[in-house]
N, C-alpha and C positions, 0 to 999 in steps of 0.2 A: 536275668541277663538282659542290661538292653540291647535293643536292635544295631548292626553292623551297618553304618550308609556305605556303601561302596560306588565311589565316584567311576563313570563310564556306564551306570545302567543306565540312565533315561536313554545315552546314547544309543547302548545298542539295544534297547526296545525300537526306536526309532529305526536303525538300521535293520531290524528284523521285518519290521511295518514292510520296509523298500524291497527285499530281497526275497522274502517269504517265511511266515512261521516255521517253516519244515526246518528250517536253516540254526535260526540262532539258540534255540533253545538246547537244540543239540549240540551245538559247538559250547554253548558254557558250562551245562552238566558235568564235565569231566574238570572242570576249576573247580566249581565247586565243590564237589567231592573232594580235590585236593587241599580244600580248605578244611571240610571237614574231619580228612584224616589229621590233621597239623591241632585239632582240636583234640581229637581221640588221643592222639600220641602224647599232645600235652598232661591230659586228664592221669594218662596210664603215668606219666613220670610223677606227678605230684601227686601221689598216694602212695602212701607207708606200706613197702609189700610186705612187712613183719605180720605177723600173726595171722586173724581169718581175714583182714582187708586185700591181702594177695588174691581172693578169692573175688572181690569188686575189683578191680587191677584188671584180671584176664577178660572181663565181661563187658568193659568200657570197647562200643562200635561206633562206628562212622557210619551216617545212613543218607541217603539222597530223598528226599520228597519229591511229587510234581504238586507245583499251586500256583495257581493263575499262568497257565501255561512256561513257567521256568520254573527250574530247580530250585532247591532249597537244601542246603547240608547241615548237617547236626550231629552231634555227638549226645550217644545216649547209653544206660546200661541196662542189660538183662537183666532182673532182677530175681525173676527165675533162677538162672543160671546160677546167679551167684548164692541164692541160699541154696542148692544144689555141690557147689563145690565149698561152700563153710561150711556144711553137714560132711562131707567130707574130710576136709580137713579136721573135723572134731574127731570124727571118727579116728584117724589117723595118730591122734594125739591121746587114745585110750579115751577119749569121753563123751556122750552119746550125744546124737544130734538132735537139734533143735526140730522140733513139729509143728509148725506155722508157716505161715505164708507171708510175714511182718518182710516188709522190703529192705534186707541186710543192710543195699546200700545206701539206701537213706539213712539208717538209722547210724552207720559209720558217718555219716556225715554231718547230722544234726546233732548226733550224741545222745545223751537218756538221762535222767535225772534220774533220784535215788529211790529204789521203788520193792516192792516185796514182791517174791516172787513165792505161789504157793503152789503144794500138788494138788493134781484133779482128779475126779473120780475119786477121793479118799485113799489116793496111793501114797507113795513116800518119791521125794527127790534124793537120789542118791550121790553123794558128797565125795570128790577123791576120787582117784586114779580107777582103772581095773581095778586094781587089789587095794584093798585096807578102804571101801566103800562102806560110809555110815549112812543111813537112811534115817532125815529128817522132813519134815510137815511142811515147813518154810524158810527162806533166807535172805538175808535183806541184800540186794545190790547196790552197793555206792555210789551207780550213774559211773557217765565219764562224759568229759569235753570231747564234742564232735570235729571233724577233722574235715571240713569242706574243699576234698578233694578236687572236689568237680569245678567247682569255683574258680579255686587258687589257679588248677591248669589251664582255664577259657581264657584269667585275666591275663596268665604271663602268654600266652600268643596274640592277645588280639588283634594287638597295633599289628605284630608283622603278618598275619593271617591278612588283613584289611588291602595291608602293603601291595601283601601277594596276588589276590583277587584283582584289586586297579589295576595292577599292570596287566596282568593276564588277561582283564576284561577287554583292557585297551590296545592291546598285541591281537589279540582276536577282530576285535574291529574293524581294524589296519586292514588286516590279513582278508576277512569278509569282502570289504569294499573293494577292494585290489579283485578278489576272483569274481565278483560282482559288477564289476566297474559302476561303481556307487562314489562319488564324490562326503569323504567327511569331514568336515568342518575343524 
């Protein structure tokens, strides 16, 4: 993804300089998080919650950083989690869960090409539901086209996420220099 320029920071780095660090970085943290949820909530709508991707759906968070003394927001997923609640849902669905650590939701995302899948340890994969389960050696997978959820949802907020931030930066500014009595330009 590239980078967000959002017009009003030089400003209020500048206003922070005058007023004191204690001041600005605290007051924009809470924008930006608000950006970051508008990121997360996008992510959560633009992903198919049909089958095990509901289970990437619930795992998509909004998170705050500190770097170089200001915040930074992002939207990320557990990845954990979520092959935690797909092994669930397998279960759920009579059939057994997956045993790896392979990160669900990338691979919903990027997709899989067609690839064979065999048993280990000289066991058997077991084929079909609970009941009427045949035990075969191998099976081939078809792949499937990936579904870059994460993607599609950053692009469709970004402009108004950008939006939201400038004004917010620049309502914050106002607001600073006013209980500051700071003159801005």
């Amino acid at each position: 993804m590239s980078a967000i320029r959002v017009e009003g920071i030089a400003e209020f780095t500048e206003l922070c300089a005058r007023v004191g660090d204690a001041v600005g970085p605290r007051a924009l943290r809470p924008i930006i998080l608000r950006g970051a949820e508008r990121f997360r909530d996008a992510v959560k709508a633009s992903a198919a919650p049909a089958s095990d991707t509901g289970a990437t759906v619930e795992t998509v968070e909004a998170h705050l950083v500190r770097r170089e003394d200001i915040a930074a927001g992002y939207a990320t997923v557990d990845a954990k989690r979520a092959v935690e609640l797909r092994n669930r849902a397998r279960k759920s669905r009579g059939r057994s869960p997956v045993d790896n650590s392979a990160r669900y939701p990338f691979i919903v995302a990027a997709g899989a090409p067609a690839h064979l899948i065999t048993a280990r340890n000289h066991q058997y994969l077991l084929l079909g539901g609970a009941r009427g389960s045949h035990p075969v050696k191998a099976v081939h997978h078809p792949g499937f086209t990936g579904s870059d959820f994460f993607a599609r949802g950053v692009r469709s907020v970004r402009g108004a996420v950008k939006s939201q931030l400038e004004t917010e930066v620049r309502h914050e500014i106002v607001t600073l220099a006013r209980r500051y009595n700071v003159e801005v330009r």
